[in-house]
C-alpha positions in Angstrom: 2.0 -7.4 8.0 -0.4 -10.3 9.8 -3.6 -9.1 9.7 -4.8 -12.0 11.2 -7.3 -11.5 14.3 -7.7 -14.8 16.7 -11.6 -14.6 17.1 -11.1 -15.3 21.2 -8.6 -12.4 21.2 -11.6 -10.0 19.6 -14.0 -11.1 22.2 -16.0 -13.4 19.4 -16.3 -17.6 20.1 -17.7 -19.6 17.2 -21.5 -18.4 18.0 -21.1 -15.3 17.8 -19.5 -15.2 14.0 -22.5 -17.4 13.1 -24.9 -15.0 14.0 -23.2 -11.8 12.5 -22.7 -13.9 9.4 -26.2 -15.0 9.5 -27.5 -11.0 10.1 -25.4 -10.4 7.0 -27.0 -13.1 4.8 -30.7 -11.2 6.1 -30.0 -7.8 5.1 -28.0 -8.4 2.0 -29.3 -11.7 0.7 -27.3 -14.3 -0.7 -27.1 -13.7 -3.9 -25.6 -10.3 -3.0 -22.9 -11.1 -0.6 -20.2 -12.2 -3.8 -20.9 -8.9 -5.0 -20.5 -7.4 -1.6 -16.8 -9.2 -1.3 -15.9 -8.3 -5.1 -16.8 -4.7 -4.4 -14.8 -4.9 -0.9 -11.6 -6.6 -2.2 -11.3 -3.7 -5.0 -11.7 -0.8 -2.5 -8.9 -2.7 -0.7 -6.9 -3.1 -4.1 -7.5 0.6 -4.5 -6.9 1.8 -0.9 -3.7 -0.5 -0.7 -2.1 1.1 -4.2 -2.9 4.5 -2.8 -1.4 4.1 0.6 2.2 2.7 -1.7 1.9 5.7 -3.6 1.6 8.3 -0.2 5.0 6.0 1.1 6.6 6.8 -2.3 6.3 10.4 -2.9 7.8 10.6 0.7 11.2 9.5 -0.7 13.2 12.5 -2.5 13.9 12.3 -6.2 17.7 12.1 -6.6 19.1 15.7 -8.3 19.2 15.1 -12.2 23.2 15.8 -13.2 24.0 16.9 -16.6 26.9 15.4 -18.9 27.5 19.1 -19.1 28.5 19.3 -15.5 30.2 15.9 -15.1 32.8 17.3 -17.3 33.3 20.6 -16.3 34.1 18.6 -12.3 36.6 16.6 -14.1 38.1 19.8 -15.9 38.6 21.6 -12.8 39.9 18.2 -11.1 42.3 18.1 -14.0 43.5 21.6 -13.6 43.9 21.3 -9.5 45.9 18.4 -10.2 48.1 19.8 -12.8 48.5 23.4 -11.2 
């Protein structure tokens, strides 16, 4: 999946990411913004594990056969054959 936006597609030129980086800067302060990008790449971490596990459950678990019942098929297979 490319998740990759081309900022003239979005409707944002090379000014306009300055100054929504540089309003980002103001309210958070630099010191923060690491932070801010450690605490976003874990929710995405999280969310993205999640999202797996909804895509897995979706699939049905294959029925569990017993030795007990493979043997009684190939008993009765063995008796159909012979009769």
């Amino acid at each position: 999946m490319n998740l990759h936006l081309d900022p003239a597609i979005a409707g944002l030129g090379p000014m306009e990411l300055v100054l929504i980086f540089a309003v980002i800067v103001l309210l958070f302060g630099a010191a923060k913004l690491p932070e801010l990008a450690r605490g976003s790449g874990r929710a995405l971490r999280i969310f993205k594990a999640e999202t797996k596990g909804l895509t897995d459950d979706d699939t049905p678990a294959q029925p569990r056969i017993e030795a007990t019942q493979i043997d009684d098929v190939v008993d009765d297979a063995r008796r159909d054959r012979d009769a």
